[in-house]
N, C-alpha and C positions, 0 to 999 in steps of 0.2 A: 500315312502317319496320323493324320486326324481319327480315320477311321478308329485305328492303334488306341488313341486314345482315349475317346469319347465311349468307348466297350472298357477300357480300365475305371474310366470314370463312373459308368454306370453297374459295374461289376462291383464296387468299393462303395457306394451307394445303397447299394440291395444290402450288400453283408452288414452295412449299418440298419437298415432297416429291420432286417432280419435280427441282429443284435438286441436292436431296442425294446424287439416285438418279444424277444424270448427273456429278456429283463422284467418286463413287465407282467405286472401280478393284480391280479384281480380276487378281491377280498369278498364275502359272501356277512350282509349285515341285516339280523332279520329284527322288528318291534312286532307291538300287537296293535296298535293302536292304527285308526284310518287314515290315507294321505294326505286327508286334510287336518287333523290334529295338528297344533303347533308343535309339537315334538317333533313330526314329520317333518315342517315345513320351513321351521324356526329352526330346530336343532340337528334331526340327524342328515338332511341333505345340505346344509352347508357344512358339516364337520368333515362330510368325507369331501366336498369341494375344496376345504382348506385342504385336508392332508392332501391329496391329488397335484392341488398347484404347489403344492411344497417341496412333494419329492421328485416336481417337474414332470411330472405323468406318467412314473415308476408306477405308482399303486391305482386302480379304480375300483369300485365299489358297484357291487349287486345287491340292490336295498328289498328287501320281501318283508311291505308292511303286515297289517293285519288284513286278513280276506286273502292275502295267498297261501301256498302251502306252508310255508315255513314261519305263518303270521300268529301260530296259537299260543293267548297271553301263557300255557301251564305250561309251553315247553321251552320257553326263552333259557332259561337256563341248564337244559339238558343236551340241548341241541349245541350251542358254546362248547359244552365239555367234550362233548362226543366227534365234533369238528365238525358238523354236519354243517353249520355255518363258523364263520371265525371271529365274530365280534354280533352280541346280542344288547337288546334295551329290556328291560322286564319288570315286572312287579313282584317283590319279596313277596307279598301273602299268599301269589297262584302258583303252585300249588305249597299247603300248608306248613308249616314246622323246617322250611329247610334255612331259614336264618334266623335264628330266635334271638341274636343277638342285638344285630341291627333292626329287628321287626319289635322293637320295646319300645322305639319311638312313637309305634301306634298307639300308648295307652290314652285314655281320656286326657285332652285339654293338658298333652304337654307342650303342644304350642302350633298356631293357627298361619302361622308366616313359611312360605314356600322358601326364601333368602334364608332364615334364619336354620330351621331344619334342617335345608341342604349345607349349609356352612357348618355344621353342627359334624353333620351325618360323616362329609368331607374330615376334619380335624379327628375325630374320633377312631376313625378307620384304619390305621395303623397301629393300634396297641389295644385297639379292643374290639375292631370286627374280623380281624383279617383270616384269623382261623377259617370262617367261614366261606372263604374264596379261594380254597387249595385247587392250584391247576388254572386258574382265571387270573387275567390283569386286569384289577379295577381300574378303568378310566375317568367314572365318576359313580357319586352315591348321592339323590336327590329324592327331593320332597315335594309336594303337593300344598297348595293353600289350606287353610282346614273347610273342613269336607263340608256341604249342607246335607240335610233332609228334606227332599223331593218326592213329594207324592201326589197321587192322579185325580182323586177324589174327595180326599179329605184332607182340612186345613189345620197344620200342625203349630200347638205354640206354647204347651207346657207338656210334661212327662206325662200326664192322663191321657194324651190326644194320641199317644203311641200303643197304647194297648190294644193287642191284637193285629196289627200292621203289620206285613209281610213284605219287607226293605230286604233287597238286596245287599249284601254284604262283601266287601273285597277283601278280609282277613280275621285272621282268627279273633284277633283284639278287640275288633270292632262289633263282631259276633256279641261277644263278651259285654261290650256294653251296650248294644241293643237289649238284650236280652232283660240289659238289668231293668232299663229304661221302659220294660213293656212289649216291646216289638220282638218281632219275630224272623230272624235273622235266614236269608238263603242266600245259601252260596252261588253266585252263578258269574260268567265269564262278563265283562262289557260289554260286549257286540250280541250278549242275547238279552242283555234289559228292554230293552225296547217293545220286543215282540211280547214279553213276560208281562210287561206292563199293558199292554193293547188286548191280551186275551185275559186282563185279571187272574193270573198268576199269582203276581203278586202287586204288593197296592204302591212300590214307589223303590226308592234308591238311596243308597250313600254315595254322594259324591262330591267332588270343586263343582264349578260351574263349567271349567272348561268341557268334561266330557259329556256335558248335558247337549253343549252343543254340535260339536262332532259327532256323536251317535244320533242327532235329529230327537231328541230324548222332550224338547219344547212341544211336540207333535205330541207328545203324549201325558204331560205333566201340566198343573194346574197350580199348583203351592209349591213353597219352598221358604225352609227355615232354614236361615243362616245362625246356625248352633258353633260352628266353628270349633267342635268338640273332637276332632281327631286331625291326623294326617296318615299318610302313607307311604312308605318309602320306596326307590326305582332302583336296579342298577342298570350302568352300563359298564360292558363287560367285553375281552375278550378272552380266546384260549391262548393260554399261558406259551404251548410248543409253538402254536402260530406266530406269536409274536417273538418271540426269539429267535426262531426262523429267517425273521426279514432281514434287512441289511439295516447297516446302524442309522445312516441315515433316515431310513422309512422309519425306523425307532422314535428315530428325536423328533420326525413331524408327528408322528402319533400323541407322543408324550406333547407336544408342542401347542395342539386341539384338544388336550385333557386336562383332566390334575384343576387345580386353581382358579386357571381363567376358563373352564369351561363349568364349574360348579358354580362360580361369581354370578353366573348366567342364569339360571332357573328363579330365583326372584323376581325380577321385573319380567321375563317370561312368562312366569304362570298369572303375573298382576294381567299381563294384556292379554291372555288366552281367558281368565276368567272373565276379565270384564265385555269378552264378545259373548261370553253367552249369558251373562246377567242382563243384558240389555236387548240380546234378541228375546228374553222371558217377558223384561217390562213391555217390549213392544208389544208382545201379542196379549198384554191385560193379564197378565198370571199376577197371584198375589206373592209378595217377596215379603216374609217378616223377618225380625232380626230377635233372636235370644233376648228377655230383658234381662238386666243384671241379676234380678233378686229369682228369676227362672236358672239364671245361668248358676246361681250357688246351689241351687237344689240341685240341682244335677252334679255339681262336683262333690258334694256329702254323699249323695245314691252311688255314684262311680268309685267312692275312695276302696270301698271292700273288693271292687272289680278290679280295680289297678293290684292290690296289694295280694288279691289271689293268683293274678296271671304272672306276677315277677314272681311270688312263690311255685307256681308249675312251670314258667319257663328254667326256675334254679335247681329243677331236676335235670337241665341241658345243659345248661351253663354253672358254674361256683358262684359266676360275681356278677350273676345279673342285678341284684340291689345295684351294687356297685357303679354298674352300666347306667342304671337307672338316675342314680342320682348325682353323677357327673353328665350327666344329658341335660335335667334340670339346670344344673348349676349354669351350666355352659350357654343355653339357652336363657335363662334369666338375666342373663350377661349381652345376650343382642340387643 
């Protein structure tokens, strides 16, 4: 009788096991950016710990930052669609022209605060970006501190000192106001600054300070102006089928690690991600200047023809880019 029983027991046992195993769904989440980047470390491996412990260990996650296959910053949003993975992290400007809505927050010196941006980017996304996320569930839409100019050999500190420099560029926008400013704008991925910059390639970068330090970019840079003269915006994304596919539950812990309280987050995020790499720069003796005021108005009189011709080429995509534009401002002078 024991026997009897201790085989129904353990028969009723396996079939749960078996149940739970076949319940259970593993999610494929790829960025471009290295494991150690705070986005890595900060954001996307405790978002899918939260969802995990949420849905009681319904759902886990296969994370393929940048350096695996699934880690290339120009395919984060192809791959989403395609389902090749089910939830992506990605930069609107790689590759070019596929958000020209939300990529307007790029113009010159609409504002330097990663909190404000992404709170911005967040509220806006619903009646004026979402066209451009047919087939994807926005989980969140964020920002960057504003950018510096980092360069290898030469010390940069008014618009003269840019002529002729070959900075790296992360979007069209920014192209745009390189270009106006003197420099000479190339396109090139994150993960190959570095080497571009060691073989004089090219002479430096646009960046925050955060990816100076995650790409080891200190090893190779000398100056850096904090111009504060752009940002850039991220999404995070998933495919639309995927997600409605899951059980409602896995729904609300997903919705539950996104949306509000996980956009609230990239401000004091990108404050402590920049300030590890402004401070591994001062240690090793690099020179760190700051825009002065009466520099920083020249550049916004140079830049004003450059803003007011890219919302005129972007409103060949868009009707109401002004529009966009200047509810961005408004909303943003409001933080």
């Amino acid at each position: 009788m024991k026997s009897t029983t201790t085989l129904a027991a353990f028969a009723a046992t396996t079939l749960l096991m078996a149940g739970t195993a076949a319940a259970q769904t593993t999610l494929k989440l790829s960025h471009y950016l290295p494991p150690v980047h705070g986005i890595h470390t900060d954001f996307i491996v405790p978002w899918t710990e939260q969802v995990t412990q949420c849905t009681g260990g319904a759902v886990k996650f296969e994370i393929f930052p940048g350096g695996t296959q699934l880690g290339n910053v120009a395919k984060q949003q192809e791959q989403v669609m395609a389902g090749v993975v089910d939830i992506a992290h990605g930069l609107h400007g790689i590759p070019r022209g596929r958000f020209p809505r939300t990529s307007l927050i790029e113009l010159p010196f609409m504002t330097r605060d990663a909190g404000a941006a992404s709170k911005v980017l967040w509220e806006m996304y619903p009646d004026y970006f979402a066209p451009e996320y047919k087939g994807l569930k926005v989980l969140a839409l964020h920002a960057h501190n504003g950018g510096l100019i980092h360069t290898s050999n030469k010390k940069v500190e008014k618009m003269e000192d840019l002529k002729g420099l070959r900075l790296r560029t992360p979007s069209p926008a920014v192209s745009e106001m390189l270009t106006a400013l003197g420099a000479t704008p190339q396109g090139l991925p994150p993960g190959e600054v570095y080497e571009n910059i060691q073989k004089n390639v090219i002479d430096g970068t646009v960046f925050p300070w955060d990816p100076v330090k995650s790409y080891g970019l200190n090893e190779v840079l000398k100056y850096h102006l904090d111009a504060g003269s752009y940002t850039v915006p991220f999404f995070f994304v998933m495919n639309q089928r995927k997600y409605d596919s899951l059980p409602e539950k896995v729904r609300q812990c997903i919705d539950q690690a996104s949306g509000d309280a996980l956009v609230a987050k990239f401000g004091d995020w990108w404050d402590k991600w920049d300030e590890a790499g402004r401070t591994e720069a001062a240690q090793a003796g690099h020179t760190i200047t700051a825009l002065s005021d009466e520099e920083r108005e020249r550049w916004r009189e140079a830049l004003k023809p450059v803003a007011d011709a890219y919302i005129k080429q972007t409103s060949g995509q868009v009707e109401n880019a002004q529009q966009i534009v200047d509810e961005m401002r408004k909303r943003l002078a409001g933080q």
